[in-house]
KOLFI-917008 format. One record per residue: residue in three letters; x, y, z of N, C-alpha, C in turn. Coordinates in nm, 2 decimals. Layout:
<vofis>
ALA X Y Z X Y Z X Y Z;
...
</vofis>
This chain:
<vofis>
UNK 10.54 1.20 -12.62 10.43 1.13 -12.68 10.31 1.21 -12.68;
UNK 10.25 1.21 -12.77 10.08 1.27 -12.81 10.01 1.21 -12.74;
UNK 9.90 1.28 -12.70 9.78 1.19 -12.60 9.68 1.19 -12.75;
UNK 9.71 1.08 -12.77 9.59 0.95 -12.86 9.42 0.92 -12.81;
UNK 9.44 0.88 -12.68 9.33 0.83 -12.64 9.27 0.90 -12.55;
UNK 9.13 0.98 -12.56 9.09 1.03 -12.46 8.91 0.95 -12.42;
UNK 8.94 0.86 -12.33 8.85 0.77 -12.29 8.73 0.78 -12.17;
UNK 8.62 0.80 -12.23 8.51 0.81 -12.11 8.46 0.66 -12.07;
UNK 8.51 0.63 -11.96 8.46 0.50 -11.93 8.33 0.48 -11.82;
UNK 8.28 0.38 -11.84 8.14 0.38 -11.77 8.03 0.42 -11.86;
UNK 8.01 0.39 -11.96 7.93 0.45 -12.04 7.81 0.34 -12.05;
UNK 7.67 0.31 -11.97 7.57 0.24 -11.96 7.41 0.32 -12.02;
UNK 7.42 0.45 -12.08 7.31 0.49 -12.16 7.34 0.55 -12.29;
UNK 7.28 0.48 -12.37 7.29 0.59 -12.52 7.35 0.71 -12.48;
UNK 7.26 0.80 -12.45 7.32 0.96 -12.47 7.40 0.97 -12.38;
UNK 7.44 0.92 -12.30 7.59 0.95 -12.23 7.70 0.90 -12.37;
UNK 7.70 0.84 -12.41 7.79 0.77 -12.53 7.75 0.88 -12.62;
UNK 7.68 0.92 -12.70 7.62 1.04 -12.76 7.74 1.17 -12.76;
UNK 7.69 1.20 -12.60 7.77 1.30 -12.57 7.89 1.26 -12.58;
UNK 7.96 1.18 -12.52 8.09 1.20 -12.51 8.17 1.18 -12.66;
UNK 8.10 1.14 -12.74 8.09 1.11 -12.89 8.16 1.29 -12.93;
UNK 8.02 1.37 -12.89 8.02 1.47 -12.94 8.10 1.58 -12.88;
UNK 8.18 1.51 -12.76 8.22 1.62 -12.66 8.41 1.60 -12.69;
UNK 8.40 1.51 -12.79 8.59 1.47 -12.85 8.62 1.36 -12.76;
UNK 8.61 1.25 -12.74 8.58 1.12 -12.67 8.67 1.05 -12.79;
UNK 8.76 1.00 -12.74 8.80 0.89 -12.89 8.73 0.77 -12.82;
UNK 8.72 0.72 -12.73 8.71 0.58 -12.68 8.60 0.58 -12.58;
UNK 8.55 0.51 -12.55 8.43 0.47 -12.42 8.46 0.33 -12.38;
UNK 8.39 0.32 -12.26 8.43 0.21 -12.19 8.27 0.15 -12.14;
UNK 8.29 0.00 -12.18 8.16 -0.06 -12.16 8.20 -0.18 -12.04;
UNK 8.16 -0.14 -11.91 8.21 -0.22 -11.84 8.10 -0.37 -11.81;
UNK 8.16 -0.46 -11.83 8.11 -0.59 -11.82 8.15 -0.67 -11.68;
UNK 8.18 -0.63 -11.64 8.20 -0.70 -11.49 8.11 -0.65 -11.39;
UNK 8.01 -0.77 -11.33 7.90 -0.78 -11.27 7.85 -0.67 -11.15;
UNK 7.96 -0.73 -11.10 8.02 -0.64 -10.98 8.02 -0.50 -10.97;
UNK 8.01 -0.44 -11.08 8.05 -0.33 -11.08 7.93 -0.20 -11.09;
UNK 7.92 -0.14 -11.04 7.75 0.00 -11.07 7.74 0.02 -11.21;
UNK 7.86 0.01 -11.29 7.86 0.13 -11.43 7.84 -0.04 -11.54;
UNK 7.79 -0.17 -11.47 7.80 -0.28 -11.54 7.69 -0.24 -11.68;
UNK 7.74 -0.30 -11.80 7.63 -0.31 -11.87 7.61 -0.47 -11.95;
UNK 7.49 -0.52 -11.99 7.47 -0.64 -12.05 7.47 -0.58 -12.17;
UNK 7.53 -0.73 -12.30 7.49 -0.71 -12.39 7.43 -0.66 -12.46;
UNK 7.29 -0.69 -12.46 7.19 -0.59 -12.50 7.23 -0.47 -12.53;
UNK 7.24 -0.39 -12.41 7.26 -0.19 -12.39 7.36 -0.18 -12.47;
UNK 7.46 -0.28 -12.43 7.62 -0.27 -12.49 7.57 -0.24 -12.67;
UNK 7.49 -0.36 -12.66 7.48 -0.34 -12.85 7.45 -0.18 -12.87;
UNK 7.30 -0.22 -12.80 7.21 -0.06 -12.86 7.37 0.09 -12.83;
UNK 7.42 0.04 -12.76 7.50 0.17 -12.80 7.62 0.18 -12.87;
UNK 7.68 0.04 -12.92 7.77 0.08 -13.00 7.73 0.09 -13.14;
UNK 7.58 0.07 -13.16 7.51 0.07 -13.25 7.53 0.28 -13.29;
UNK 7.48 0.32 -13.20 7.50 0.45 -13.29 7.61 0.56 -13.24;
UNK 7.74 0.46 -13.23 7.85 0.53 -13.27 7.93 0.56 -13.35;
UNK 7.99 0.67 -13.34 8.02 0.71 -13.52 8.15 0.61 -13.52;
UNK 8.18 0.63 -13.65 8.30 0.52 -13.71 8.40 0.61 -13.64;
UNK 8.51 0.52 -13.63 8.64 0.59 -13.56 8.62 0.58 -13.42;
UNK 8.54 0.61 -13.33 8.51 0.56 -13.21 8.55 0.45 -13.14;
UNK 8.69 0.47 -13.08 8.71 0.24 -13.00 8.60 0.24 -12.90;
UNK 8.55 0.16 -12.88 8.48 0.04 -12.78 8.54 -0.02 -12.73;
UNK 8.57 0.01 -12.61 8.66 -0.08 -12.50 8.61 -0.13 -12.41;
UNK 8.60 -0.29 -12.40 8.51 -0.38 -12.31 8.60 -0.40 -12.17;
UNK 8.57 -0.37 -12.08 8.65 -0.34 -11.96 8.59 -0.55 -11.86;
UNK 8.69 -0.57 -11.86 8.66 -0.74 -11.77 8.74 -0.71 -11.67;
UNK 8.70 -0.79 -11.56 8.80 -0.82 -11.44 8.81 -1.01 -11.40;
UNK 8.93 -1.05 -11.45 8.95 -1.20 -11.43 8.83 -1.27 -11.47;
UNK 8.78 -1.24 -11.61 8.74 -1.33 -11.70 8.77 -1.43 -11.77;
UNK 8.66 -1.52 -11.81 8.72 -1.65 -11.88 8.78 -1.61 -12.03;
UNK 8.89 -1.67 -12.06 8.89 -1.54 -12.21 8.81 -1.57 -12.27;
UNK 8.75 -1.72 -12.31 8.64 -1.78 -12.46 8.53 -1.63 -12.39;
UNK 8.48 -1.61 -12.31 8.34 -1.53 -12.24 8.41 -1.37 -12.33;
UNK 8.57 -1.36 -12.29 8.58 -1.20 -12.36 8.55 -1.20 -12.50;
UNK 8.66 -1.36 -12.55 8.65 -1.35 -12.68 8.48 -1.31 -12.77;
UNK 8.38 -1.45 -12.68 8.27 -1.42 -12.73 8.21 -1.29 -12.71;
UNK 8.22 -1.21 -12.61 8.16 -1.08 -12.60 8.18 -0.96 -12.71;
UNK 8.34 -1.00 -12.70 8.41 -0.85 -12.78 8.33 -0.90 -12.93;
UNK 8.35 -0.98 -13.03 8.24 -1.02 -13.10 8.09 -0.97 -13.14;
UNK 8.06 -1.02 -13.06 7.89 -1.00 -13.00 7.86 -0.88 -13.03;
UNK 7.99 -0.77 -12.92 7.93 -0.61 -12.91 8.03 -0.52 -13.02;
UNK 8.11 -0.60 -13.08 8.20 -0.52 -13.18 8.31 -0.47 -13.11;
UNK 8.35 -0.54 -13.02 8.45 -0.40 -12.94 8.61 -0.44 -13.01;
UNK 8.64 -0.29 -13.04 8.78 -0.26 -13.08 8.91 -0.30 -12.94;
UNK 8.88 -0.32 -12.85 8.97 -0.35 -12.74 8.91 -0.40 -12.60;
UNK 9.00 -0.51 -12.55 8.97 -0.57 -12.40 9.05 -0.49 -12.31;
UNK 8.99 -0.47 -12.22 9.06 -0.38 -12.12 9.09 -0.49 -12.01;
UNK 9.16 -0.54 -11.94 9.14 -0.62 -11.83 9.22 -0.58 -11.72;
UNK 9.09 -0.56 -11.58 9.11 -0.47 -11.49 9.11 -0.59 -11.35;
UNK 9.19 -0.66 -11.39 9.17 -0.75 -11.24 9.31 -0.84 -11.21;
UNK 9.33 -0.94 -11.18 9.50 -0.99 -11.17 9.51 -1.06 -11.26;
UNK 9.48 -1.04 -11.40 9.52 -1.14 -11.50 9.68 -1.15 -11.51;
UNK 9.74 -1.22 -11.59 9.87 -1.29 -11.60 9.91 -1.23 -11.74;
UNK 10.04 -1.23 -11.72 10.11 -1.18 -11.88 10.06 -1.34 -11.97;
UNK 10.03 -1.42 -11.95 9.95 -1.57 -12.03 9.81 -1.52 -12.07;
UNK 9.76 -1.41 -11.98 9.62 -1.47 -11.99 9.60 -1.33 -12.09;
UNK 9.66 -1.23 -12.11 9.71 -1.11 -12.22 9.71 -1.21 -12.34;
UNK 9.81 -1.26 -12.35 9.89 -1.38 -12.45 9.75 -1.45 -12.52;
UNK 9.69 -1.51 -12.44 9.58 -1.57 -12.53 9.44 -1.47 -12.56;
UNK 9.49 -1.41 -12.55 9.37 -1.34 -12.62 9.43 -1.24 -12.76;
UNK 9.51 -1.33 -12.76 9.55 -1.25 -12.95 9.48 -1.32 -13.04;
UNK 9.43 -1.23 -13.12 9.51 -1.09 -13.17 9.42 -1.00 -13.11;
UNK 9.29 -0.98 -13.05 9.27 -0.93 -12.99 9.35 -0.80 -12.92;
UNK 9.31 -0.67 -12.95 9.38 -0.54 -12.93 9.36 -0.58 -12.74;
UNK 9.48 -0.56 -12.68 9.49 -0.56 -12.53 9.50 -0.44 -12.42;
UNK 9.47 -0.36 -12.37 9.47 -0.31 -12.22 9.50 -0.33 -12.12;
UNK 9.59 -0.35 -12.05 9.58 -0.41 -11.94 9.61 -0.32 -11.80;
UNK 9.49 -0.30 -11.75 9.48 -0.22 -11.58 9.58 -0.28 -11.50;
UNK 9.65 -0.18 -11.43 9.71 -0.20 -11.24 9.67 -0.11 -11.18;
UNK 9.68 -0.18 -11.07 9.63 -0.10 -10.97 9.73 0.00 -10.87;
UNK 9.77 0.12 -10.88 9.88 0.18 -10.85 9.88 0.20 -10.72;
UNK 9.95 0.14 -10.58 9.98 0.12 -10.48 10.11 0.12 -10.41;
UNK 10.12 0.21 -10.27 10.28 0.23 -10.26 10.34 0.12 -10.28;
UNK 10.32 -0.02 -10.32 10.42 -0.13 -10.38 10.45 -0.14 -10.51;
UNK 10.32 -0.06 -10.58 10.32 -0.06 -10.75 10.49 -0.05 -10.83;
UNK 10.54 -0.15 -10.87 10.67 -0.17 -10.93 10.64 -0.12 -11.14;
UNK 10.67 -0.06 -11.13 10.62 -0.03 -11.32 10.66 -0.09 -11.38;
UNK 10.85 -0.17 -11.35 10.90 -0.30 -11.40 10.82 -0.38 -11.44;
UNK 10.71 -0.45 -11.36 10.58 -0.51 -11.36 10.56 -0.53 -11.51;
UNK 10.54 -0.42 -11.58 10.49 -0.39 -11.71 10.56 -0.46 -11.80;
UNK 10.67 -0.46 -11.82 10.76 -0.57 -11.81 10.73 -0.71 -11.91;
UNK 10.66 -0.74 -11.82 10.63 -0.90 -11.80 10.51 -0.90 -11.94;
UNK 10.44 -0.83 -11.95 10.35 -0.81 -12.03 10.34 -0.81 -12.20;
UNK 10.28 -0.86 -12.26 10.29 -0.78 -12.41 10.12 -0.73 -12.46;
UNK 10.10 -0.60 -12.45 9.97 -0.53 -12.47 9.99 -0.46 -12.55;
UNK 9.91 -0.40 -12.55 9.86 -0.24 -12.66 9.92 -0.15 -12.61;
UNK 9.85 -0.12 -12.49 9.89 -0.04 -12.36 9.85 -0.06 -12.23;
UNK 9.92 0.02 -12.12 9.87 0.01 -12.01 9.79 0.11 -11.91;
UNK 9.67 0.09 -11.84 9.61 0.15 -11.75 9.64 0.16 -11.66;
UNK 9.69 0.29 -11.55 9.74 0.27 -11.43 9.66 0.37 -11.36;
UNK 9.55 0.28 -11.28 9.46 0.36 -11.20 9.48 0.35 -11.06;
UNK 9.42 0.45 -10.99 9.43 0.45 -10.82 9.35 0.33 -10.76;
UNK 9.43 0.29 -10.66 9.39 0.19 -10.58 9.28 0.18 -10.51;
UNK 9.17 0.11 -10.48 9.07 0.11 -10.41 8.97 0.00 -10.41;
UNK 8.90 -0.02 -10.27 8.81 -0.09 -10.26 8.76 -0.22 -10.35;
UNK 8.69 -0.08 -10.50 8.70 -0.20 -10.60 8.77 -0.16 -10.73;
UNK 8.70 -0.21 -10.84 8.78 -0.22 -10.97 8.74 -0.11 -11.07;
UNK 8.88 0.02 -11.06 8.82 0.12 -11.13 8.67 0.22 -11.06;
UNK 8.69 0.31 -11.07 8.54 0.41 -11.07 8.58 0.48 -10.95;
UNK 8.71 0.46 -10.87 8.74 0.46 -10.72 8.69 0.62 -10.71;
UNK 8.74 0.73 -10.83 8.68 0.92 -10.79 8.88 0.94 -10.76;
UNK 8.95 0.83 -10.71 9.07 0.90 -10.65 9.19 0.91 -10.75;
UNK 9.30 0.97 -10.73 9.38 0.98 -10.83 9.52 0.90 -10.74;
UNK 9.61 0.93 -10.81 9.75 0.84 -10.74 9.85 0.92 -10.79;
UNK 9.97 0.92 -10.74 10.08 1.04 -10.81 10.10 1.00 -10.97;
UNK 10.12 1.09 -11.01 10.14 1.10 -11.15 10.26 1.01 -11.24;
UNK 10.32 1.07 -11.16 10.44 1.13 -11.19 10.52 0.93 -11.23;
UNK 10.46 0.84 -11.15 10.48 0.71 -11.18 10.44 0.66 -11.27;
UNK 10.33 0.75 -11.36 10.29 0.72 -11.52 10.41 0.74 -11.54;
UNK 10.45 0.83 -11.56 10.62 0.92 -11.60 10.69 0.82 -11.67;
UNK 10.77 0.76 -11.53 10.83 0.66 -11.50 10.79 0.53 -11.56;
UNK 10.64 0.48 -11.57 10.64 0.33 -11.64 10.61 0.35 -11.78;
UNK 10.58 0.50 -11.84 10.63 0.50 -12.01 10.73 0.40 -12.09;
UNK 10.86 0.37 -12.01 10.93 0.32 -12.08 10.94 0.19 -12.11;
UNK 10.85 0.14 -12.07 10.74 -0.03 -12.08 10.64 -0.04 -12.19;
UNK 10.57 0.10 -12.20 10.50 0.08 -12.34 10.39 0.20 -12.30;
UNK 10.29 0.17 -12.37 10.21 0.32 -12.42 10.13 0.33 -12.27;
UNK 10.10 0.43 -12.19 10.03 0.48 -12.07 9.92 0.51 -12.06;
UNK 9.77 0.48 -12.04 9.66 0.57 -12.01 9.67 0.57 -11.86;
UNK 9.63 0.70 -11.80 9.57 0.77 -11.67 9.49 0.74 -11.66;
UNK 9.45 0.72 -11.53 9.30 0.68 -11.54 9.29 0.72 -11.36;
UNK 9.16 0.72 -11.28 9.14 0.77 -11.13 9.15 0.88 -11.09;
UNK 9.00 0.91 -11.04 8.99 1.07 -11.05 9.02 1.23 -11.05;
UNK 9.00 1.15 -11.22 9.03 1.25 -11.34 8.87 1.35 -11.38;
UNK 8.92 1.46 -11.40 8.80 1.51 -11.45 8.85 1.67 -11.44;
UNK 8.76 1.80 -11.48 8.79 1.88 -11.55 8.92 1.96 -11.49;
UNK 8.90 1.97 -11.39 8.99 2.04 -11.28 9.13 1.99 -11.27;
UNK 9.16 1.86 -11.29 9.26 1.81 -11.29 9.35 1.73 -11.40;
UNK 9.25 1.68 -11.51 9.29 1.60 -11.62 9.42 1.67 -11.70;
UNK 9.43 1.82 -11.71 9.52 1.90 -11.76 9.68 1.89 -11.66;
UNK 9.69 1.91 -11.54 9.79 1.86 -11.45 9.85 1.72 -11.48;
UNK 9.73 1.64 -11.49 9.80 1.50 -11.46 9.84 1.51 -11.59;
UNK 9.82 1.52 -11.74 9.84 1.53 -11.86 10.01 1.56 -11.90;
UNK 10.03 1.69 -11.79 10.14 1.74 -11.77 10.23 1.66 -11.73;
UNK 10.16 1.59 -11.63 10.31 1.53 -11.52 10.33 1.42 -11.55;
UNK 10.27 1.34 -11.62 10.24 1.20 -11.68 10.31 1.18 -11.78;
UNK 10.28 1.31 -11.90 10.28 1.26 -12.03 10.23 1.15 -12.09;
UNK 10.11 1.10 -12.07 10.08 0.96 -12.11 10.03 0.96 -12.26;
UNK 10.02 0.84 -12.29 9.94 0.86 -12.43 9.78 0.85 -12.45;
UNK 9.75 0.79 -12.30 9.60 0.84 -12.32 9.53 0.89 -12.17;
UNK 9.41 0.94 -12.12 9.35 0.94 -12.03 9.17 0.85 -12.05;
UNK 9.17 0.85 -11.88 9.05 0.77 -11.91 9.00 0.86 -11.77;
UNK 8.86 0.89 -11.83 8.73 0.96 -11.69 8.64 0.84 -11.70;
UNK 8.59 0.85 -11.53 8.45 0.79 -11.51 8.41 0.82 -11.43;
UNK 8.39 0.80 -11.27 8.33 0.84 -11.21 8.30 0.97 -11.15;
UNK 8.44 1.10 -11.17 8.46 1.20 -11.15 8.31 1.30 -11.23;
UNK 8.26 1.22 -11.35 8.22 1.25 -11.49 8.03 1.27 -11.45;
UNK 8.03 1.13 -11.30 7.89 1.10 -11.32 7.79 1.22 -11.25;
UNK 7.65 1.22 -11.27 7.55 1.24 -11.15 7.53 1.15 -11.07;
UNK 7.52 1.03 -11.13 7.52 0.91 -11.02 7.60 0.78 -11.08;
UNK 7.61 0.68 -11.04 7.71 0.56 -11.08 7.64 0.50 -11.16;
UNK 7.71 0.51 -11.32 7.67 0.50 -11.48 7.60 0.61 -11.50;
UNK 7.57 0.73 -11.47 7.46 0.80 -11.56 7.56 0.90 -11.53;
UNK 7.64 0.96 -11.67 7.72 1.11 -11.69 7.67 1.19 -11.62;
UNK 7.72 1.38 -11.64 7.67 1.50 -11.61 7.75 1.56 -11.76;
UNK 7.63 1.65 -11.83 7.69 1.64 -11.98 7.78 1.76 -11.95;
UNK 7.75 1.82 -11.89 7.84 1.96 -11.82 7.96 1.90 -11.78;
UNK 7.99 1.81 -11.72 8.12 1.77 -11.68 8.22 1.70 -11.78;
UNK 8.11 1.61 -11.87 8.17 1.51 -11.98 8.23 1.62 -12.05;
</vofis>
């Protein structure tokens, strides 16, 4: 399988979205969950998907949202895909059709890929375990992307970044990758050298 999707997530200023625009970015990630450093509101969310070029996905990243709040968001900010990065339910996927789907796990020595399974999405995100949701810097063996391909389409994601994105690419074969915090100077704000 081709890697399709190459996703900078965390993207909370214009010219970080800019760059990664201009640096071969298919996708950016606008995270909406409160909780989180790389959060952005509406507002910002607009002002930046406002001057992205066409062809660009907008992936609105939630953690155990109400869906009417995603439905109304994705809407609002135009976004081409919901990412959902918290214990949602193969139901709670389900009602958010037609809505393009994502759906994050969190990869842990119990992580079952069967899991995937249960699901019906777009694709799946399988990031390193930690603390909180996404941005962890850490990575997780690869090689269990590998392995849960045969559930459906793969992004990588947990830190990824220049030194290593090529390895995991290898051992994975996924169809897409996703950078964030590997990427930043500080939590939400890139380094354009690294993007």
């Amino acid at each position: 399988m081709a890697l399709e999707v190459i996703k900078i997530c965390g993207i909370t200023r214009v010219e970080d979205a800019l760059q990664a625009a201009r640096d071969g970015a298919t996708a950016i990630g606008l995270n909406f969950y409160p909780g989180s450093p790389r959060y952005v509101n509406f507002g910002m969310a607009a002002m930046i998907r406002a001057v992205l070029p066409a062809g660009l996905l907008k992936v609105g990243v939630f953690v155990d949202e109400d869906a009417e709040r995603i439905r109304t968001t994705a809407r609002a900010v135009g976004l081409d895909v919901v990412q959902l990065h918290g214990q949602e339910t193969p139901f709670d996927c389900e009602t958010l059709a037609p809505l393009r789907v994502w759906k994050a796990f969190r990869v842990t020595d119990e992580f079952d890929p069967a899991r995937l399974a249960e699901y019906s999405c777009e694709a799946f995100l399988l990031d390193a375990a930690g603390e909180m949701f996404g941005g962890t810097g850490r990575t997780f063996p690869w090689g269990i992307a590998r392995a849960a391909a045969k559930y459906g389409k793969i992004i990588v994601a947990g830190g990824l970044e220049g030194s290593n994105v090529g390895e995991a690419i290898r051992q994975a074969q996924p169809w897409g990758v996703d950078a964030s915090s590997r990427l930043e100077r500080s939590p939400g704000v890139k380094d354009p050298a690294k993007v």
